[in-house]
C-alpha positions as CSV (number, residue, x, y, z in Angstrom):
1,X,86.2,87.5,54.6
2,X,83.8,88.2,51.8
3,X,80.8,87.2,49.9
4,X,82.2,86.5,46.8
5,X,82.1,82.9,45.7
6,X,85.1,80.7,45.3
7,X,85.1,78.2,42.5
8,X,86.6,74.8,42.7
9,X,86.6,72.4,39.7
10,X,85.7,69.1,41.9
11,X,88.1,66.1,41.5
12,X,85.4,63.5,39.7
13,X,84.2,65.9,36.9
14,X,86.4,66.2,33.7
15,X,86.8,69.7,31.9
16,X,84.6,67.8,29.2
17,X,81.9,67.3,31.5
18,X,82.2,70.9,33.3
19,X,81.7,72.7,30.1
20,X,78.5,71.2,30.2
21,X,76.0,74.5,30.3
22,X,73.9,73.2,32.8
23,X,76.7,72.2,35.1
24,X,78.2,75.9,34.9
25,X,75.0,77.2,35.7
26,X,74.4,75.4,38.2
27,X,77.5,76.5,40.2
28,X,76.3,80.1,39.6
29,X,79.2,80.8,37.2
30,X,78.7,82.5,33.9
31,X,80.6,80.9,30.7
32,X,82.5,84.1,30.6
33,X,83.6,83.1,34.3
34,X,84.4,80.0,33.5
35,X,86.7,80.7,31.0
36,X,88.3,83.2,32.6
37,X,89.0,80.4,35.4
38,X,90.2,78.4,32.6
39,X,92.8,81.3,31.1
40,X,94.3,81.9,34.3
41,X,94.4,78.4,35.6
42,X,93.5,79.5,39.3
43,X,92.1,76.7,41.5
44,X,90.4,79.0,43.6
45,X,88.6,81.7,41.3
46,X,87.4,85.2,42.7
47,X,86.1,87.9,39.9
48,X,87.6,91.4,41.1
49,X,85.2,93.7,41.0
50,X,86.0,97.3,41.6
51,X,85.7,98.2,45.4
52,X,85.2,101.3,47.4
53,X,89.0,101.8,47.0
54,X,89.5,103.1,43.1
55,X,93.2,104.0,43.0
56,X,95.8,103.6,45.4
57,X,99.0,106.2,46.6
58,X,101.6,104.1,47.9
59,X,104.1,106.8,49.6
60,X,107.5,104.4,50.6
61,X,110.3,105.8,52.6
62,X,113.4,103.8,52.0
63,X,115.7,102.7,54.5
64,X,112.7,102.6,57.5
65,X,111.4,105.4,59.2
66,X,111.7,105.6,62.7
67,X,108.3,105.6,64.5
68,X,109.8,107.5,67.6
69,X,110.6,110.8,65.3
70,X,106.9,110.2,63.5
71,X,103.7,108.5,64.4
72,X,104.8,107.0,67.8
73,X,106.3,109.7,69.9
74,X,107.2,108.5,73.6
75,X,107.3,111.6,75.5
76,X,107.6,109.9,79.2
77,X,110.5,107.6,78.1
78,X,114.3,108.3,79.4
79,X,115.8,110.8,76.5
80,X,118.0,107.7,75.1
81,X,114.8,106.2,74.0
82,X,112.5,109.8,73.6
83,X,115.4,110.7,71.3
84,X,115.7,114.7,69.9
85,X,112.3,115.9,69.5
86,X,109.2,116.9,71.3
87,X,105.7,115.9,70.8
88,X,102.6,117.7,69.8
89,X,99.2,117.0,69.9
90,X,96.9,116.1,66.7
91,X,93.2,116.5,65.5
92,X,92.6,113.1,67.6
93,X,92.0,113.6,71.2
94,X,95.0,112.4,73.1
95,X,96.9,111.8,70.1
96,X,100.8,112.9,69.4
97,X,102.9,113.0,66.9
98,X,106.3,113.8,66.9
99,X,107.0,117.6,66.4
100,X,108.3,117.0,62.9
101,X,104.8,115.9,61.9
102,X,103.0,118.9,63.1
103,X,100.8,119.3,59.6
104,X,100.1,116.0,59.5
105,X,98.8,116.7,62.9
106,X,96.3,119.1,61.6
107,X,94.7,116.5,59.5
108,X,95.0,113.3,62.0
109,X,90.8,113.2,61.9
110,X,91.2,112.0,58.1
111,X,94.1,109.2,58.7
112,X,94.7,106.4,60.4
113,X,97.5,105.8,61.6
114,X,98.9,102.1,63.0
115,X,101.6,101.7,65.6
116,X,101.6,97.9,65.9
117,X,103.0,97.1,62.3
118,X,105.4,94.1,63.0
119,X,107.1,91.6,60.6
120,X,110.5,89.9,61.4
121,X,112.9,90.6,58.5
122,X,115.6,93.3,59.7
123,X,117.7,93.4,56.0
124,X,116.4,96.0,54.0
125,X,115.9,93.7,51.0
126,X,113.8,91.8,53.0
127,X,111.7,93.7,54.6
128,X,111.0,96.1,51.4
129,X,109.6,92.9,49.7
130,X,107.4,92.1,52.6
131,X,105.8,96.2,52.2
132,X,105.8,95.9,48.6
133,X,104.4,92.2,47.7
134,X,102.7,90.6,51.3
135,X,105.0,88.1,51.3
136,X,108.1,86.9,53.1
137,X,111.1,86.2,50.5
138,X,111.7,83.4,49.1
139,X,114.7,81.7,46.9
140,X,111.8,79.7,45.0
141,X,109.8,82.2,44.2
142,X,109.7,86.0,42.4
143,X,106.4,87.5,44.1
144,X,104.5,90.0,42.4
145,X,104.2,93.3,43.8
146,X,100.6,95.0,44.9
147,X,100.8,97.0,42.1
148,X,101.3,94.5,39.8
149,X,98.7,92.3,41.1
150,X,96.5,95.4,40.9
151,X,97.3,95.9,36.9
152,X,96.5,92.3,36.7
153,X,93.0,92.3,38.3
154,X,91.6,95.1,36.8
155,X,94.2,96.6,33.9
156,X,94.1,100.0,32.7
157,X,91.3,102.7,32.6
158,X,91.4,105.6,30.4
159,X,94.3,104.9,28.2
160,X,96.6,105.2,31.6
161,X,99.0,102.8,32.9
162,X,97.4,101.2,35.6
163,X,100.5,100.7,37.7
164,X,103.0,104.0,37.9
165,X,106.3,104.5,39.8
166,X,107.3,108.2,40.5
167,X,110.3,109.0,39.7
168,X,111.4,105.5,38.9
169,X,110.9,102.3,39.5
170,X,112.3,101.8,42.5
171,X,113.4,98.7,43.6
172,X,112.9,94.9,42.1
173,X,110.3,94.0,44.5
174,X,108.3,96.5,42.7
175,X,107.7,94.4,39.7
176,X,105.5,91.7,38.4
177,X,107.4,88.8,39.9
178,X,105.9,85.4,38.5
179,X,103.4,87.2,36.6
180,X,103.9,88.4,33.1
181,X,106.0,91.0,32.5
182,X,102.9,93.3,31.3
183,X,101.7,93.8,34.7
184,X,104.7,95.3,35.9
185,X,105.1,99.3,36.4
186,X,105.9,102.1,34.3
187,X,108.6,104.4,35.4
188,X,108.6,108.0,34.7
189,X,112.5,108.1,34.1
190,X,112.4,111.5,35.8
191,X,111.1,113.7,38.8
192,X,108.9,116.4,38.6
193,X,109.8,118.8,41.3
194,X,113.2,119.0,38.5
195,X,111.8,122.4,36.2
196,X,112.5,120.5,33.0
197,X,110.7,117.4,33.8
198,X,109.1,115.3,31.2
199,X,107.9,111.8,31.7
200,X,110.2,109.3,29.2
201,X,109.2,108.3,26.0
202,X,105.4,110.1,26.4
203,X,106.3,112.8,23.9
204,X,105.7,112.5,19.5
205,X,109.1,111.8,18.5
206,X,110.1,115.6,16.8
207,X,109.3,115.4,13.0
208,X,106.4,112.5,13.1
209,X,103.0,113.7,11.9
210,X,99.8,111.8,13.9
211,X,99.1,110.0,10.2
212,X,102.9,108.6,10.1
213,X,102.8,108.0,13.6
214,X,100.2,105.9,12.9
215,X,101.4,103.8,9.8
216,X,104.6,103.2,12.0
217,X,102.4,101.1,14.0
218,X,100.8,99.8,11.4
219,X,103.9,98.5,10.1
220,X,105.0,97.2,13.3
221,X,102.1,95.5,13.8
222,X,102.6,93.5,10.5
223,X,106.0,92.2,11.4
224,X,105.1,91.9,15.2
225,X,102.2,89.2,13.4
226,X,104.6,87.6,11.2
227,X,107.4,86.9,14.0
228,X,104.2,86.2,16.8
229,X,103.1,82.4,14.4
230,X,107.0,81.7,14.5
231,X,107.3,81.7,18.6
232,X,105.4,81.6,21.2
233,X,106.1,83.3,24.2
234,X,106.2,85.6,27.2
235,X,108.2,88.1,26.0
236,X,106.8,88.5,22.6
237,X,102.8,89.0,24.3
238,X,104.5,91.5,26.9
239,X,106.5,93.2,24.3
240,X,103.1,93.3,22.1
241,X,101.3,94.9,25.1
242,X,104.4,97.2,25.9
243,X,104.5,98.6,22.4
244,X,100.4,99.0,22.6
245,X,100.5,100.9,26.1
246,X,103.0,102.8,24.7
247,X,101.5,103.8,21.3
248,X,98.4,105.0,23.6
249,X,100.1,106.7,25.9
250,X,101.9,108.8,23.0
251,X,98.4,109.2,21.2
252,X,96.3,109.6,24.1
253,X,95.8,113.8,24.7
254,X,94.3,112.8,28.1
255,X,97.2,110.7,29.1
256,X,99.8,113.3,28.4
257,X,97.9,116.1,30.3
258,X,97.9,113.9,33.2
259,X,101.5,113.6,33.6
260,X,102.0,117.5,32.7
261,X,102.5,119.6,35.6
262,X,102.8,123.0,33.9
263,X,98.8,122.4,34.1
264,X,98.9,122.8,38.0
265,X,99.5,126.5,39.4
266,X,102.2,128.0,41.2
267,X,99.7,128.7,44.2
268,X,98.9,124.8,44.1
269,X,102.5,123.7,44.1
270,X,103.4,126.4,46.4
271,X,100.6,124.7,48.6
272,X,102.4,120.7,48.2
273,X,106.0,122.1,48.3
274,X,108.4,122.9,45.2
275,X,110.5,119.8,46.1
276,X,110.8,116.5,45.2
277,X,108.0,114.8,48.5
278,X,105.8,118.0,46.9
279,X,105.9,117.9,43.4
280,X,106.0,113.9,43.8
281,X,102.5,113.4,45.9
282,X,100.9,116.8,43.6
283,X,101.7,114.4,40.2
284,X,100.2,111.0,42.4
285,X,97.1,113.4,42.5
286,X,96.8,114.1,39.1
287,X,97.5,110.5,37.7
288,X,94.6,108.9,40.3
289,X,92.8,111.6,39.3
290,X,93.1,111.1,35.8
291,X,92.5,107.4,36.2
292,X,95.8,105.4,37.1
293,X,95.2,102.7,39.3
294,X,97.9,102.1,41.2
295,X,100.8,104.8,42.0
296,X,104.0,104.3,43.9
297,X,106.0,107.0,44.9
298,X,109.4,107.6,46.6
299,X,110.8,110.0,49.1
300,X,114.0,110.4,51.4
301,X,116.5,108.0,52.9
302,X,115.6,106.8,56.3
303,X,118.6,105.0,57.4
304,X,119.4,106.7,60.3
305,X,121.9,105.2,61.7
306,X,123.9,108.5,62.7
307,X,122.7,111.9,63.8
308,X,118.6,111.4,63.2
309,X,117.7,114.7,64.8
310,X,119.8,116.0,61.4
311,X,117.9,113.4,59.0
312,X,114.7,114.2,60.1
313,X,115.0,117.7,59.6
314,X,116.6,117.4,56.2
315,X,113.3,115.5,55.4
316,X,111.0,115.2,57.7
317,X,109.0,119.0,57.1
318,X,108.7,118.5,53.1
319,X,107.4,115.1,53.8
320,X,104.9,116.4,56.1
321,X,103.9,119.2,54.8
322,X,103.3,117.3,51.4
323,X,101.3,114.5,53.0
324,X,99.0,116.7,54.5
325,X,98.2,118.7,51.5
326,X,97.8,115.8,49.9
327,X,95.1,114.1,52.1
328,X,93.9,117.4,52.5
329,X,93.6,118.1,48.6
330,X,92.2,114.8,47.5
331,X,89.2,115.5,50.4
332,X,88.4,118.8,48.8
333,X,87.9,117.3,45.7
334,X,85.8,114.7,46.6
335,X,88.0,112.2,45.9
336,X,89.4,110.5,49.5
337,X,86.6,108.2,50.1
338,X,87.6,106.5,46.3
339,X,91.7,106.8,46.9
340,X,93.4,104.6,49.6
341,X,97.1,106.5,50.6
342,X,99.1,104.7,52.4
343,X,103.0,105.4,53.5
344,X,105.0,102.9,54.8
345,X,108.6,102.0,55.2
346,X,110.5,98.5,55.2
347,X,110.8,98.7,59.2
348,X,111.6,100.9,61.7
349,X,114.3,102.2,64.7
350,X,115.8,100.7,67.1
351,X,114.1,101.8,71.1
352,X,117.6,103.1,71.9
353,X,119.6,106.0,70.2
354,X,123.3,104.6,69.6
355,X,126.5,105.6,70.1
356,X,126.2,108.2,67.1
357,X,123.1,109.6,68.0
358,X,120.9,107.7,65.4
359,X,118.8,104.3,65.4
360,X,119.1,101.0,64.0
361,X,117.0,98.5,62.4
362,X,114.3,97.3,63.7
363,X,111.6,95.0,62.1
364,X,109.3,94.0,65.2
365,X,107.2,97.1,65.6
366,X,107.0,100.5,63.6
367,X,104.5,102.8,62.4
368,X,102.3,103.5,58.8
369,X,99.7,105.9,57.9
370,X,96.3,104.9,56.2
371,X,93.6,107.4,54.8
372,X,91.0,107.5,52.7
373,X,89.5,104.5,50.2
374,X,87.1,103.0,52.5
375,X,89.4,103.2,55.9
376,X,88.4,104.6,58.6
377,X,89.4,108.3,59.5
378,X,90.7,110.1,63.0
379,X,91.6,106.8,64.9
380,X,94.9,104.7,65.9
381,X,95.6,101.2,65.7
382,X,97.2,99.2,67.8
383,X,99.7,100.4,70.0
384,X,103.6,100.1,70.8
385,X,104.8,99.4,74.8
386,X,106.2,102.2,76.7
387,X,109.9,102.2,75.0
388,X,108.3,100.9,71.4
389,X,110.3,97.7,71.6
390,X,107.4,95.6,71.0
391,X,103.6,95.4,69.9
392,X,101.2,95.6,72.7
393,X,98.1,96.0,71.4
394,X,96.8,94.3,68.2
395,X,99.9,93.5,66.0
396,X,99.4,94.0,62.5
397,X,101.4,91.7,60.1
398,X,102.2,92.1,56.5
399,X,99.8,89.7,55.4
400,X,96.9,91.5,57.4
401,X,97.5,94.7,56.0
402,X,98.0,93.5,51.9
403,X,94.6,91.7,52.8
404,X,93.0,94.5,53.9
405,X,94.1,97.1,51.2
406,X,93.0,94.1,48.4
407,X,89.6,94.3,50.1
408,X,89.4,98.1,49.5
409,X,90.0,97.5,46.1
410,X,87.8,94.8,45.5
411,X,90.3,91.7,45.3
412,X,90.1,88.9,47.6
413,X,93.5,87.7,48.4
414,X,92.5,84.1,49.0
415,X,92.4,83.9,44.9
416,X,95.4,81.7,43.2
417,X,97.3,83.4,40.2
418,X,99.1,80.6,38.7
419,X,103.4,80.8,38.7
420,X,105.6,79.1,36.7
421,X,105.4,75.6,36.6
422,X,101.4,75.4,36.8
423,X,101.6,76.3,40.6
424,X,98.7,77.8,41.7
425,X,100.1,80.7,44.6
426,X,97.4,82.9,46.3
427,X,97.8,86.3,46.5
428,X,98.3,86.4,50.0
429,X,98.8,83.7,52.2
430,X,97.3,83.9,55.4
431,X,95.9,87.3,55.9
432,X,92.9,88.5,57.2
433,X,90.5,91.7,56.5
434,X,91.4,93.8,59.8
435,X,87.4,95.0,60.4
436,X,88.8,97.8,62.6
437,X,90.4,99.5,60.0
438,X,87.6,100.0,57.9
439,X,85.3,102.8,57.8
């Protein structure tokens, strides 16, 4: 899966005897290495190391999409399985997507899109933790989410959160799970397609000069020290590295520019869409460019179980429209090959339109969209039968797909992060790097 070594502390040395120099140099490992292994108390130890994949857009559409009204048209089937709309064709010879997708269709050579996604968890819960953290649920265990794993593995670059949730955080599976609390997002606390948007908290409070902005944190720090030798804990180290992420952000002229969108024109907003899927992929641009890591973004509600030909057209064209400027505009600026977007949803449609002219859950095969970040461009994956009841051509699970974007990034999902209780968990159990994907 990748060439990067796995160390394993054999069961006859002692940690006395490892920490012989020799001995770490002979396994290849550095001392710095070692005691990283050591802080983190993995059993199987993988350095990240920065991959093609720089930053990540991770465009979720709550309540599952159906593939049928998107990426998986089925023009030949009986209407109760077509359903309302019409197909078009795309950039990729062959290729339709469903009339509501007809920019996207315009850009098809830069994406790929996957039609064999399949998991088994029809509850909503359920399945959004499986898209946000690789994993199936489990009543033992809080899983982190990609995002987090992402701050944990690399942190942040250029005085940025590494890990940001537009407009909010939205949903638990989002967090940081069994990891520290510090790893987990940063909401915005507000949306910037509203006109008086401003991200929470980033502002000076009104009245504080830079030089007593700074002695407040001077002063903090003092007691923060005094109270940090009387406990040990979690929540103090998180709260230490909240109040410092937040003290950067506030100080930090670069970081505020990046979340201010009176910097962006009228013609470029015009270009993603003055509404929320527009203004909320245009700010994901600006924060990867800027330096954030990891972005997760919102859009819609996709539970169609009534009247879908209405839902789609409520959202579907913003959605579009806004994804294909975005793909569009991170390609101009040279920036596609080094940010992997991806948008997914929990599950998708029932085959069948019901009784009220909508579609019901359906876990066992749906549609996402890849691009960019070391994936391949103009192809499809996989394929759904004639009716899209089922995978019939290379299923892709959960696991295989978290595997595959780690490996863009440069984290190899085989590596243990250690959970509560000294239990070593990898990040992802199971999956493999799906070769076709990649460019």
């Amino acid at each position: 899966m990748n060439d990067t070594k796995c160390f394993e502390l054999p069961s006859h040395f002692s940690r006395r005897e490892f920490m012989h120099v020799g001995f770490i140099g002979g396994l290849g490992l550095t001392l710095a290495d070692f005691l990283q292994m050591k802080a983190q108390g993995a059993q199987k130890f993988y350095p990240s190391k920065e991959g093609t994949a720089k930053s990540v857009i991770h465009i979720y559409l709550p309540g599952g999409m159906a593939h049928q009204e998107s990426w998986d048209p089925k023009p030949y089937a009986p209407l109760e399985y077509r359903g309302p709309f019409s197909s078009i064709p795309t950039k990729i010879p062959g290729v339709h997507f469903s009339e509501q997708f007809k920019e996207s269709a315009k850009i098809a050579d830069k994406i790929t899109v996957c039609r064999s996604m399949s998991h088994g968890e029809a509850a909503h819960e359920r399945g959004t933790h499986n898209m946000f953290t690789g994993y199936r649920p489990s009543p033992a265990l809080s899983y982190p989410s990609i995002g987090s794993v992402v701050s944990h593995e690399f942190g942040s670059r250029d005085s940025l959160p590494p890990y940001v949730c537009i407009p909010k955080v939205p949903n638990e599976f989002a967090g940081s799970g069994y990891l520290s609390s510090s790893f987990g997002p940063f909401g915005l606390g507000g949306d910037p397609a509203k006109t008086d948007f401003q991200v929470r908290d980033l502002a000076m409070p009104k009245g504080i000069s830079e030089d007593r902005f700074s002695k407040r944190r001077s002063l903090l720090n003092t007691v923060d020290d005094h109270f940090r030798q009387m406990e040990k804990s979690d929540a103090l180290s998180s709260m230490d590295n909240f109040y410092n992420d937040a003290y950067s952000l506030i100080s930090s002229k670069e970081a505020r520019e990046a979340f201010d969108m009176s910097k962006e024109s009228d013609k470029v907003k015009e270009r993603y869409g003055k509404n929320e899927a527009g203004q909320r992929m245009l700010l994901s641009r600006r924060l990867v460019e800027s330096g954030v890591r990891f972005v997760s973004m919102t859009y819609g509600g996709w539970d169609m179980h009534a009247n879908i030909e209405k839902g789609f057209q409520k959202y579907g064209p913003n959605l579009d429209k806004a994804f294909a400027t975005l793909i569009s505009d991170l390609d101009e600026r040279g920036l596609l090959d080094s940010t992997l977007v991806m948008m997914t949803s929990e599950f998708g449609r029932t085959p069948k339109i019901n009784k009220t002219n909508g579609r019901d859950h359906y876990p066992r095969v749906f549609s996402i969209a890849l691009a960019g970040g070391g994936i391949a461009r103009g192809q499809v994956y996989g394929s759904s039968d004639a009716f899209a009841t089922a995978p019939e051509e290379n299923p892709l699970s959960v696991e295989d797909l978290a595997t595959t974007v780690y490996d863009r990034l440069g984290i190899v999902a085989d590596k243990e992060l250690m959970a509560p209780g000294d239990r070593p968990i990898e990040i992802v159990d199971g999956g493999k790097v799906v070769k076709e994907l990649l460019a």
